[in-house]
C-alpha positions as CSV (number, residue, x, y, z in Angstrom):
1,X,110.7,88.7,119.9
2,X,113.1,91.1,121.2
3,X,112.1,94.5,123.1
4,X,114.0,96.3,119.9
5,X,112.0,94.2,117.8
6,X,108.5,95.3,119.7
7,X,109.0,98.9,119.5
8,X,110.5,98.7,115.4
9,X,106.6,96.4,115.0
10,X,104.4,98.7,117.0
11,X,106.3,102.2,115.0
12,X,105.6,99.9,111.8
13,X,101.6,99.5,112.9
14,X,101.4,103.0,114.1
15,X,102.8,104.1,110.4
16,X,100.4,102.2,108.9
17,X,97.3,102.9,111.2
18,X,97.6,106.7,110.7
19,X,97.6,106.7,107.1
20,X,95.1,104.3,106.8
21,X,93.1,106.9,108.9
22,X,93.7,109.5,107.0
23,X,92.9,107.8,103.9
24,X,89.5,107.3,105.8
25,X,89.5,111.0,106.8
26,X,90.1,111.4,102.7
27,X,87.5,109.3,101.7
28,X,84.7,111.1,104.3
29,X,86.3,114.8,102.5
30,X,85.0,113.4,99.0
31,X,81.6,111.9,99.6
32,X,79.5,111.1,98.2
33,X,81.9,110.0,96.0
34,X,83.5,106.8,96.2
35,X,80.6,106.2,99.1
36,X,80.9,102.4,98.5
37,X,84.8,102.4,99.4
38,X,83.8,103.5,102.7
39,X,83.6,99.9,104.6
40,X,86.6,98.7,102.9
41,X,88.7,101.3,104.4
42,X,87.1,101.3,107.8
43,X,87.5,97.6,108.2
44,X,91.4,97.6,107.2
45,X,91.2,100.9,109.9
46,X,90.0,98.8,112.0
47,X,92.4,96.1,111.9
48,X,95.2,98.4,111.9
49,X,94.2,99.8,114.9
50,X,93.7,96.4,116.9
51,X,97.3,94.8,115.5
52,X,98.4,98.3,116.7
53,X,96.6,98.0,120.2
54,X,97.9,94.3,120.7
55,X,101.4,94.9,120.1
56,X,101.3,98.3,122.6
57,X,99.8,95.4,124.9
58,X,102.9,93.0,124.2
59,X,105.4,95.8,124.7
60,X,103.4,97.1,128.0
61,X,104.2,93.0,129.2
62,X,107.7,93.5,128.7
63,X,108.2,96.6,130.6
64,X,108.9,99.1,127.5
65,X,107.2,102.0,126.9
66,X,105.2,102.7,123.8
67,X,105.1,105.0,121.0
């Protein structure tokens, strides 16, 4: 994978982490409703956040900076 290709993947993770956290900072506004939703969207969070950490790791390896 190219260095242009690293930073377009980690600005793609870093979109998707942030709203997934904010759909978990939703979720925590509305309680106790939709309580049961609450591991689903801290596990995809979760995810998000370590595909996000790995590729920052990858781009550190090449020498770029990251977002």
């Amino acid at each position: 994978m190219t260095e242009e290709e690293l930073k377009a993947q980690v600005k793609k993770l870093n979109a998707r982490a942030t709203q997934l956290k904010m759909d978990l900072h939703d979720l925590s506004e509305e309680l106790p409703i939709n309580w049961e939703l609450i591991p689903d969207v801290a596990a995809k969070t979760f995810e998000a956040y370590k595909a996000l950490a790995e590729a920052r790791a990858k781009t550190s390896h090449k020498g770029t900076s990251t977002i």
